[in-house]
matplotlib code that plots the C-alpha trace (Angstrom):
import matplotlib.pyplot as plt

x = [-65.4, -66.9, -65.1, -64.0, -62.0, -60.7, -59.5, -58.0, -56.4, -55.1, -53.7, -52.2, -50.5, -49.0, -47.3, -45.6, -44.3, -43.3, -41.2, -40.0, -38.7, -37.3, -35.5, -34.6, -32.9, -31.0, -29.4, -28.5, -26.6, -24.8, -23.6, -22.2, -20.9, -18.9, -18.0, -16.3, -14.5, -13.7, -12.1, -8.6, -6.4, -2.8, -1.5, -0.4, -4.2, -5.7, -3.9, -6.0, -9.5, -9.7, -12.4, -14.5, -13.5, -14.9, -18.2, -18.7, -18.0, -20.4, -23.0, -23.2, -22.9, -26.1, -27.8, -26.4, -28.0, -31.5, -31.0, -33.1, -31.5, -34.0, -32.2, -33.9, -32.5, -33.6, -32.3, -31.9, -34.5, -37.2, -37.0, -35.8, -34.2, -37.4, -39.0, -37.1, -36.9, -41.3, -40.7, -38.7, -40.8, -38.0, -35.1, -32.4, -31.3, -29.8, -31.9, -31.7, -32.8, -29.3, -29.1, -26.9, -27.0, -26.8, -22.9, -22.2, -25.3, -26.2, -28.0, -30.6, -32.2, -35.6, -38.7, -41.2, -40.3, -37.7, -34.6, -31.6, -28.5, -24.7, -22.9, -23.5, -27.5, -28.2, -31.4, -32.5, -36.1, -37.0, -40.1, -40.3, -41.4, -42.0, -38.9, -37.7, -36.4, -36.7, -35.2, -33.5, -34.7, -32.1, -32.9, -30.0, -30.1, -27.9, -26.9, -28.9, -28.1, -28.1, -25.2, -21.7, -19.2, -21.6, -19.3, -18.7, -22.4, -23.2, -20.7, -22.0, -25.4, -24.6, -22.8, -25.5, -28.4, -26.2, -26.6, -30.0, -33.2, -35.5, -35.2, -37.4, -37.1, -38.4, -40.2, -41.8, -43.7, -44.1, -40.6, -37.6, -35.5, -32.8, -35.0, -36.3, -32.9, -31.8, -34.9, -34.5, -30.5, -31.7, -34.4, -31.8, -30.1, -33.2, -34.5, -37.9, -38.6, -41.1, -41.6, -42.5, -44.0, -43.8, -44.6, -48.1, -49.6, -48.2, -50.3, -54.1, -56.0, -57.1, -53.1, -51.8, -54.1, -53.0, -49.4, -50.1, -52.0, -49.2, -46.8, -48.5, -49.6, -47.2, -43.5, -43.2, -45.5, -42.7, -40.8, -43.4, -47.0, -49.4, -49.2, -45.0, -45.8, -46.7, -48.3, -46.5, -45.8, -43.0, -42.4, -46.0, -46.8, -50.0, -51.5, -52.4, -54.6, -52.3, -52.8, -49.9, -49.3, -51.5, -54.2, -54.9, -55.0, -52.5, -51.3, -48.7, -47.1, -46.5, -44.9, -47.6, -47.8, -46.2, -48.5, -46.4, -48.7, -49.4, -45.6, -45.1, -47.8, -46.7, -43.2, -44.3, -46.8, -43.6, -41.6, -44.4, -45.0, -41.8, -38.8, -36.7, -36.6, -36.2, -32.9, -31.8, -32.2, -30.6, -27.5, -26.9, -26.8, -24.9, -22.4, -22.1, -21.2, -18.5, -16.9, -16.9, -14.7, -12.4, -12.3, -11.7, -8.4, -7.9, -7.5, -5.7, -3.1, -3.0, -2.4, 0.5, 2.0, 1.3, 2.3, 5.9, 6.1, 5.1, 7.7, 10.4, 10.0, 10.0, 13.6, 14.1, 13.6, 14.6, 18.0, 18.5, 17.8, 20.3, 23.3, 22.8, 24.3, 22.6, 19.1, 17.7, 18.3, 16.7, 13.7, 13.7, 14.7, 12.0, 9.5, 10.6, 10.3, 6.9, 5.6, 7.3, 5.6, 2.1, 2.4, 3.8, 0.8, -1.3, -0.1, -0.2, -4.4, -5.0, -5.4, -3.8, -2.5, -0.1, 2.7, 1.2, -1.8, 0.6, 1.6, -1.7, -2.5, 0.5, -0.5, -3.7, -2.6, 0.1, -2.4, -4.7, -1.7, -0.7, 1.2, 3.0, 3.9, 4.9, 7.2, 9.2, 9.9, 11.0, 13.0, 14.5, 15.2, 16.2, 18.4, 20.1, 21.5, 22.4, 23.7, 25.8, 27.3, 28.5, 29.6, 32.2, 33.1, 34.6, 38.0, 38.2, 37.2, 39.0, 35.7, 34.2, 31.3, 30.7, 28.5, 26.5, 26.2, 25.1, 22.4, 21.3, 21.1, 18.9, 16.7, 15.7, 15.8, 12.8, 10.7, 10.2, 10.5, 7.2, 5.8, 5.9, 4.8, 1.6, 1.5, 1.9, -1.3, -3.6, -2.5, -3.3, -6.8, -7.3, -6.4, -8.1, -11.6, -11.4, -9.3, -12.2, -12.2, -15.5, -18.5, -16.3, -13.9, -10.0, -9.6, -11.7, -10.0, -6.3, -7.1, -8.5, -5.2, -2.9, -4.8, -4.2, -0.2, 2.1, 4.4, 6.4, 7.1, 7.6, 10.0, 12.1, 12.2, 13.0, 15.7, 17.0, 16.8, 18.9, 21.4, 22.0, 21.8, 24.3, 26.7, 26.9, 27.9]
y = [23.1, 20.6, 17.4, 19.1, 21.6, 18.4, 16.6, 19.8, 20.3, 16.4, 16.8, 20.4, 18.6, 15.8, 17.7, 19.9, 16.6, 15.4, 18.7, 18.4, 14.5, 15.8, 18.8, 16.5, 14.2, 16.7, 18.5, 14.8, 14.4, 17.9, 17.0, 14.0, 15.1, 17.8, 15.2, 12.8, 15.6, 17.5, 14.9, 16.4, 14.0, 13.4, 10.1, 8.8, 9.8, 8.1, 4.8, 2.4, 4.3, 3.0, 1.1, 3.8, 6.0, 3.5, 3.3, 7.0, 6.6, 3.6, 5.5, 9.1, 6.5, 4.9, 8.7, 9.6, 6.6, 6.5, 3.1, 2.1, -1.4, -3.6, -6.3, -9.6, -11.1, -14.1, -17.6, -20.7, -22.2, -19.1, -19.0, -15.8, -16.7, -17.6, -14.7, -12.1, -15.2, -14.6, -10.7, -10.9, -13.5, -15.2, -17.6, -15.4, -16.2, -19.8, -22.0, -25.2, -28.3, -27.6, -25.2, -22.0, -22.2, -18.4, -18.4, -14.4, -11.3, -11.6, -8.4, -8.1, -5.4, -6.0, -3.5, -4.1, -3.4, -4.9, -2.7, -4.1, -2.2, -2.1, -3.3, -7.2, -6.7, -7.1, -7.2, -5.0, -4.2, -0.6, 0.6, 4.1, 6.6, 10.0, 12.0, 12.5, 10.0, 6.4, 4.3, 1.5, -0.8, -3.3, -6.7, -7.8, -11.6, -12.3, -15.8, -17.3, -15.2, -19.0, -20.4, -21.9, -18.7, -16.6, -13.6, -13.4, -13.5, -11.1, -8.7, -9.0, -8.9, -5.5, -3.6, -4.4, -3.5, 0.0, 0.9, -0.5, 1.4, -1.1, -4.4, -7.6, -10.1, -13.3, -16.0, -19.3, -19.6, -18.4, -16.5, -18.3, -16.2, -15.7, -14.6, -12.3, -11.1, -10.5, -8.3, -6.3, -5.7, -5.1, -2.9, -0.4, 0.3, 2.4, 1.8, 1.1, -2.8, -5.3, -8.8, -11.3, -14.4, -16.8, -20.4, -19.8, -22.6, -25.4, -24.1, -24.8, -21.3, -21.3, -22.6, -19.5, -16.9, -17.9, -17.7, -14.1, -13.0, -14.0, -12.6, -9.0, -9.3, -10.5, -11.2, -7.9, -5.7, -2.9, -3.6, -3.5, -2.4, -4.7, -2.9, -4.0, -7.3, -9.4, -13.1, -14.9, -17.8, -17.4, -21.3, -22.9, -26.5, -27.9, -31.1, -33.1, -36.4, -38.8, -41.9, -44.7, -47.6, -50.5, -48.1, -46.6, -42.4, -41.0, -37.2, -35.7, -32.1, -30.2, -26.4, -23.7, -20.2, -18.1, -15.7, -12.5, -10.0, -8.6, -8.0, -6.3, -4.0, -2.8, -2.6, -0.6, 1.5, 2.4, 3.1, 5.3, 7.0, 7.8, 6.4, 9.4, 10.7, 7.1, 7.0, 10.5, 9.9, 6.8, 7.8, 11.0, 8.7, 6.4, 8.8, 10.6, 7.7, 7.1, 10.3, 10.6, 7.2, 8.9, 12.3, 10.1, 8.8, 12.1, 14.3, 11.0, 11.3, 15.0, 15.5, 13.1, 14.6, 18.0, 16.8, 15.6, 19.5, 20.6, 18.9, 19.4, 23.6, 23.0, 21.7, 23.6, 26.7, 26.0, 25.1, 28.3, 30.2, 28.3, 28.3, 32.1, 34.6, 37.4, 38.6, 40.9, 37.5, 35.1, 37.0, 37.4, 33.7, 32.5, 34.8, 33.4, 30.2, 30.5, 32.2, 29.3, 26.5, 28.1, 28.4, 25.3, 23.8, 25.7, 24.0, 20.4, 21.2, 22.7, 26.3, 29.2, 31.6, 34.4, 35.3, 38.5, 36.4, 34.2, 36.8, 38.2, 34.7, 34.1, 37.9, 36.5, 33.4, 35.2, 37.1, 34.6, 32.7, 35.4, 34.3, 31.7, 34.3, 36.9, 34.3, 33.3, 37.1, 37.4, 34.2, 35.6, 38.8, 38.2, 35.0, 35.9, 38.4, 36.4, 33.6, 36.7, 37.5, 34.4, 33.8, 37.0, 35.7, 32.2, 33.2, 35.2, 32.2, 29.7, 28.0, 27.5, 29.8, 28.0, 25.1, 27.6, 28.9, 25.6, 25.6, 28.8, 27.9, 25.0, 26.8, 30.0, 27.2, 24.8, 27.9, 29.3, 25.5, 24.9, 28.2, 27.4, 23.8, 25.1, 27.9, 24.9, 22.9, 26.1, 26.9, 22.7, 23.0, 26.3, 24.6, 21.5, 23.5, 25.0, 27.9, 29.1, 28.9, 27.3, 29.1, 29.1, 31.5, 31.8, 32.2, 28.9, 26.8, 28.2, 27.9, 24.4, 23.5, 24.9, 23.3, 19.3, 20.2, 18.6, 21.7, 19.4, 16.6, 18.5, 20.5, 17.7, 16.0, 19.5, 19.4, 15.8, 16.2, 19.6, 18.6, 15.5, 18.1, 20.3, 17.6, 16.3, 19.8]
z = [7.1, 4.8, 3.2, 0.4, 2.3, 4.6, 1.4, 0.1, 3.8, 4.1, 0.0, 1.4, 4.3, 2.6, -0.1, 3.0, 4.3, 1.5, 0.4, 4.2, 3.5, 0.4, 1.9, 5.1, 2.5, 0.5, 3.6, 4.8, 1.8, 2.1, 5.5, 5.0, 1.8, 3.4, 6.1, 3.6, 1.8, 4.8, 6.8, 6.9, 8.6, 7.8, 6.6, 10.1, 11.3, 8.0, 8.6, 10.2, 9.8, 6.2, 6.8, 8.9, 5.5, 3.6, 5.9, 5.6, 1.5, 1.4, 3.3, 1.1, -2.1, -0.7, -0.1, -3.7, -4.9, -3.2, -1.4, 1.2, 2.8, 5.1, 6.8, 8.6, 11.3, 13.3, 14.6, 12.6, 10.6, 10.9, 6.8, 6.4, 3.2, 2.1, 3.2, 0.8, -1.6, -1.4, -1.3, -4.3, -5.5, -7.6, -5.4, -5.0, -1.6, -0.8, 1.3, 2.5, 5.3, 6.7, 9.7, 8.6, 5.3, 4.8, 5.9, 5.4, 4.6, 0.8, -0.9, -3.6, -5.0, -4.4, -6.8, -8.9, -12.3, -14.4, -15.8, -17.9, -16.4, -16.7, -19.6, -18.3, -19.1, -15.7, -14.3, -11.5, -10.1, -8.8, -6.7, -5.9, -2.9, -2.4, -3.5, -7.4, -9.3, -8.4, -5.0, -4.9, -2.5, -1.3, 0.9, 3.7, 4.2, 7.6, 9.3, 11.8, 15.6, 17.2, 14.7, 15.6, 15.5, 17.4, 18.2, 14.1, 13.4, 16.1, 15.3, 11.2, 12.4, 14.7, 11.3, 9.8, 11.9, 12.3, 8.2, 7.9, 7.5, 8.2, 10.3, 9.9, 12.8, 11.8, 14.7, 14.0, 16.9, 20.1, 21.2, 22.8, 25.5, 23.5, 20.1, 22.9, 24.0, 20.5, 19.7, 22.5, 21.6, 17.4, 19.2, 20.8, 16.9, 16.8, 13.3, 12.7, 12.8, 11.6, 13.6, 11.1, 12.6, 9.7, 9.1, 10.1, 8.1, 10.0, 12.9, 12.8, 13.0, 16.6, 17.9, 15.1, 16.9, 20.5, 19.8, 18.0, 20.9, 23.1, 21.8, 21.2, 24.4, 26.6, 24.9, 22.7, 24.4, 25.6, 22.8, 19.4, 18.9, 17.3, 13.9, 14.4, 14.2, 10.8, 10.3, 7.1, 5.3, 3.2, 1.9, 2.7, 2.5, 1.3, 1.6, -1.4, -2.1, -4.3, -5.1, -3.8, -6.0, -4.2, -5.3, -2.0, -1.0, 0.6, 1.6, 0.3, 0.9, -1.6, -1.7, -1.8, -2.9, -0.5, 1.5, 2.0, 1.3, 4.5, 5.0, 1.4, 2.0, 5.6, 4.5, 1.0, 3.4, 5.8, 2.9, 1.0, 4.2, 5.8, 3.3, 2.6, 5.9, 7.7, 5.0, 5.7, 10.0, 9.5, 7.5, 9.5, 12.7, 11.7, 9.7, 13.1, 14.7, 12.8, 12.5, 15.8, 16.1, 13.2, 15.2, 18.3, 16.8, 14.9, 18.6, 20.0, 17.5, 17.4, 21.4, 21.7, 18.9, 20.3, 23.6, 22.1, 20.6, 23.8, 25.8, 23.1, 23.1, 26.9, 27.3, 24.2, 26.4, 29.7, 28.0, 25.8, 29.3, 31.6, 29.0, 28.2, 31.1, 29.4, 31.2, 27.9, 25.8, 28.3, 28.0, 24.0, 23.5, 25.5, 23.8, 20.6, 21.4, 23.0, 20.1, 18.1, 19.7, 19.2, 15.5, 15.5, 17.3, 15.0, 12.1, 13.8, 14.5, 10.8, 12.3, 10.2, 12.6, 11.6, 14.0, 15.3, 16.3, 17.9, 19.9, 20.2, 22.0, 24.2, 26.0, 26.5, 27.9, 30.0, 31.4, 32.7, 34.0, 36.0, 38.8, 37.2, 34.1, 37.3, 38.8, 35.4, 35.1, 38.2, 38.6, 34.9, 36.1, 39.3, 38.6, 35.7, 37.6, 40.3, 36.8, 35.3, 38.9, 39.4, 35.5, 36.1, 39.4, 38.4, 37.6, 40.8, 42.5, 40.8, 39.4, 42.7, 41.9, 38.8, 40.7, 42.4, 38.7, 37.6, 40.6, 39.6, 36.0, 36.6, 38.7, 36.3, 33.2, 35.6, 36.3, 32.7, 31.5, 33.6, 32.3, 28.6, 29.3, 30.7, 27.8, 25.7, 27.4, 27.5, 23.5, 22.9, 24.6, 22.7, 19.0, 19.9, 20.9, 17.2, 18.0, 21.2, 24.7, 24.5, 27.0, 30.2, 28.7, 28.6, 32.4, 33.3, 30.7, 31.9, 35.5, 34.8, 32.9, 35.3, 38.0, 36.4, 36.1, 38.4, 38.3, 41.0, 38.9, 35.6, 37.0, 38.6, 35.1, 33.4, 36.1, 35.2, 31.7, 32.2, 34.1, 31.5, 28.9, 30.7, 31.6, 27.9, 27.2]

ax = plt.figure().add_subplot(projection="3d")
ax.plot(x, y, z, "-o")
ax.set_aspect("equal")
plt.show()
């Protein structure tokens, strides 16, 4: 194969990964599209997720838009500030002699061409990648990691580091232990990162190529590769002759031409290379983070609630069954209520389900509980009998039999009380699993549930609650 063919090849395989970025990118912003408009959580599950809403909004906004965010981090008095101030090349960001001067993360969009926008005329620059259209390239000042309100700054810095696509880490010198403790905690947000030792000129050449060497070498060596890490001056000082008043020379410093282009190429080679997919990773991740958190709070919400509908059709049941003598309308009753609770459920978890599929679903359940199912129909059977026997007998008996009635009663009403409460749990894990059993299958997930009940304690509350209920009657 000669040149020509390997040029053709190289041009071939480039346009492939660039329709890959590009398809990588769209289908990042039709999942988290359909994450933001499927979200489906009531108001009691929306309250207090606003702001992971808003994360989620702010993130597809940023995919609709084409913004790529690069954030720097570093401790106090790295110039930072006037690093993105060089980037930019105008002085956006505040700087300053005073430690901490950048007191909360300031944004710029930072390009290369100028374009009047909005109806203020404001001015924007734009540089582009591969993709269509044109990206919008947005630089993330943050407060020093060292300053007073650490927790604050570390928290801003972490939300921060989570929606960026690209982190600079400005040094002015060889690294401290806590500049290399903080790398090593930005390093684990898994975003591609740049380590920009600046302030090179107030080192002489051979003293700048030792601490380099030191730091490739020894301080970042498992964390960066060489090509990670950037030499800059972002603010530089140069001495000048001038000429004092007795008529002597002096020195004088005076601010140079920054020397940032080193850092401006590797970040536009990173961005040229890799930008649409590094945006479309990074939202994705970070999208899935937080709707986890919101589906987190979602399932919390939903089980207690479906635990109180649980409980509720429980004594519902077990009541209806130790007031009623008759054994043909114990059994319907608690039919009807099972089949009740499960559509009920099935509402509560956003699951259509008609009532012959509610039915459908409590056979299947029934079945796999099988002895516990057996035992309720038996106990009904048999002790409604019993319950009817001794109902007829209490004006024989003057109203002794009635508190062996009462026994009775309580007895039948524990044992199908404890059956729907685990008919309750099986249909809850069922809803909650997306209406499947998941790979293990009904019988695992129902022996599993049946297993974690306390059949012993539930029914000795079923039994308190009843006999309050009973006696209030």
């Amino acid at each position: 194969m000669n040149s020509a063919d390997l040029g053709e090849l190289d041009s071939v395989i480039f346009s492939f990964a660039d329709i890959q970025a590009e398809l990588n990118y769209k289908q990042a912003q039709t999942a988290l599209r359909d994450i933001v408009t499927n979200l489906d959580l009531t108001p009691q599950e929306r309250a207090g997720l606003e702001p992971a809403i808003e994360d989620l909004e702010v993130m597809l906004d940023k995919l609709e838009r084409s913004v790529v965010q690069i954030a720097v981090f570093g401790m106090v008095g790295r110039g930072k500030s006037s690093m993105l101030n060089a980037l930019v090349g105008e002085k956006v960001f505040e700087t300053g002699p005073i430690h901490g001067v950048t007191r909360t993360s300031e944004r710029v969009n930072w390009c290369y061409s100028r374009e009047t926008v909005g109806n203020n005329n404001s001015e924007v620059l734009r540089v582009a990648f591969p993709g269509n259209g044109n990206s919008q390239v947005e630089l993330i000042d943050t407060p020093g990691l060292d300053e007073v309100d650490g927790e604050t700054r570390a928290a801003l810095a972490r939300d921060v580091a989570k929606q960026a696509d690209l982190i600079l880490f400005a040094i002015a010198g060889d690294m401290t232990k806590v500049e290399h403790e903080a790398l090593s905690e930005l390093r684990k947000a898994g975003k591609p990162m740049l380590l920009v030792f600046n302030k090179i000129d107030q080192y002489p050449e051979v003293d700048r190529m030792a601490i380099y060497e030191k730091i490739r070498d020894d301080r970042v060596r498992e964390l960066l590769s060489p090509d990670e890490i950037v030499m800059a001056a972002a603010s530089p000082l140069v001495a000048e002759a001038v000429r004092r008043s007795d008529g002597s020379l002096g020195v004088q410093l005076k601010p140079g031409a920054p020397q940032v282009e080193d850092l401006k190429l590797k970040i536009l080679e990173i961005l040229h290379r890799e930008g649409k997919s590094i945006v479309a990773l990074n939202s994705m991740l970070y999208a899935d983070e937080v709707n986890e958190q919101i589906l987190q709070r979602k399932m919390a919400i939903r089980d207690s609630s479906a635990n109180r509908i649980i409980w509720n059709a429980t004594i519902t049941k077990a009541v209806a069954i130790a007031l009623n003598p008759v054994t043909a309308i114990d059994l319907l009753s608690g039919a009807v209520i099972d089949v009740a609770l499960i559509l009920t459920l099935s509402k509560l978890y956003g699951i259509p389900m008609t009532q012959q599929g509610a039915v459908s679903l409590l056979q299947k359940i029934a079945l796999c509980m099988g002895g516990l199912s057996a035992s309720e129909l038996v106990a009904t059977l048999g002790l409604s009998s019993l319950k009817s026997l001794l109902g007829l007998a209490a004006p024989v008996t003057g109203g002794v039999s009635l508190g062996a009635y009462v026994s009775v009663a309580i007895t039948q009403a524990g044992v199908a009380g404890v059956s729907s409460y685990g008919i309750g749990q099986v249909t809850k894990a069922y809803l909650a699993n997306g209406a499947s059993w998941g790979p293990d299958g009904p019988k695992a997930v129902v022996s599993r549930i049946l297993a974690s009940l306390d059949e012993s304690s539930i029914l000795n509350r079923l039994k308190d609650e009843l006999r309050a209920k009973l006696n209030r009657g």
